[in-house]
C-alpha positions in Angstrom: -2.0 -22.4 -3.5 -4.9 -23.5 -2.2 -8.5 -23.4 -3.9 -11.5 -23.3 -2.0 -15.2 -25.0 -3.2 -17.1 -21.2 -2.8 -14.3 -19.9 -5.3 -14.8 -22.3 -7.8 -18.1 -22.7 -7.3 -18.3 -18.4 -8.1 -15.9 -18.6 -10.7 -18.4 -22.0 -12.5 -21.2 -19.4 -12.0 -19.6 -16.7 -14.0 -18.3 -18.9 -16.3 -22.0 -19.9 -16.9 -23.4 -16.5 -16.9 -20.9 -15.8 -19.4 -21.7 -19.0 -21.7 -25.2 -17.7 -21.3 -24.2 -13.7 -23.2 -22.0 -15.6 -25.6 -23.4 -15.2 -29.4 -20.9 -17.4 -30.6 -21.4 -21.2 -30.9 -17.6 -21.8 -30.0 -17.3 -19.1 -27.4 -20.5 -20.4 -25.8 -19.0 -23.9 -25.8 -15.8 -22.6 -24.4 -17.3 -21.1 -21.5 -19.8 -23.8 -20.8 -16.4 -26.3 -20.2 -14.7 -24.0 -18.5 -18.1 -24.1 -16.2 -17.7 -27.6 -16.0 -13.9 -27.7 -15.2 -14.5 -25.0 -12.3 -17.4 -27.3 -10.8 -15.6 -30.8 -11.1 -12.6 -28.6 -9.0 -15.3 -27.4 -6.3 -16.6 -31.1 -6.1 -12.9 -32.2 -5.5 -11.8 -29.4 -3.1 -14.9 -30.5 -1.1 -14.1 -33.9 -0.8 -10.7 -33.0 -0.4 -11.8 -31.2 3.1 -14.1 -33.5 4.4 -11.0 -36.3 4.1 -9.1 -34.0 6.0 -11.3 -33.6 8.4 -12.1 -37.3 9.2 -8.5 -38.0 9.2 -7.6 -35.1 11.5 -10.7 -36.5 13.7 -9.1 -39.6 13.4 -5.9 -38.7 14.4 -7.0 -36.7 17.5 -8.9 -39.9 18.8 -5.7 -42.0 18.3 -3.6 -39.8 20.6 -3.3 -40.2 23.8 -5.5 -38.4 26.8 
């Protein structure tokens, strides 16, 4: 399965919405990480595309007219 940068960028954002209704300290904290973990993962899958890209591009040049 593939994961795309917009869905873990929406799911970071509800995971911070949620940190933000939390009343308790650990619950808060959870969600906060879990925030973090789902933007680190967008940061990756977008890096991971523009790679692909360049190497597609890369390979296309490389090929023969």
């Amino acid at each position: 399965m593939t994961t795309t940068a917009p869905f873990c960028r929406e799911r970071a954002e509800q995971a911070a919405a949620d940190a933000a209704l939390a009343t308790l300290d650990n619950v808060r904290d959870r969600y906060l990480r879990a925030a973090k973990a789902w933007d680190e993962m967008a940061s990756r899958a977008e890096k991971t595309a523009e790679r692909r890209a360049v190497n597609e591009d890369a390979k296309l040049a490389a090929e023969p007219a």
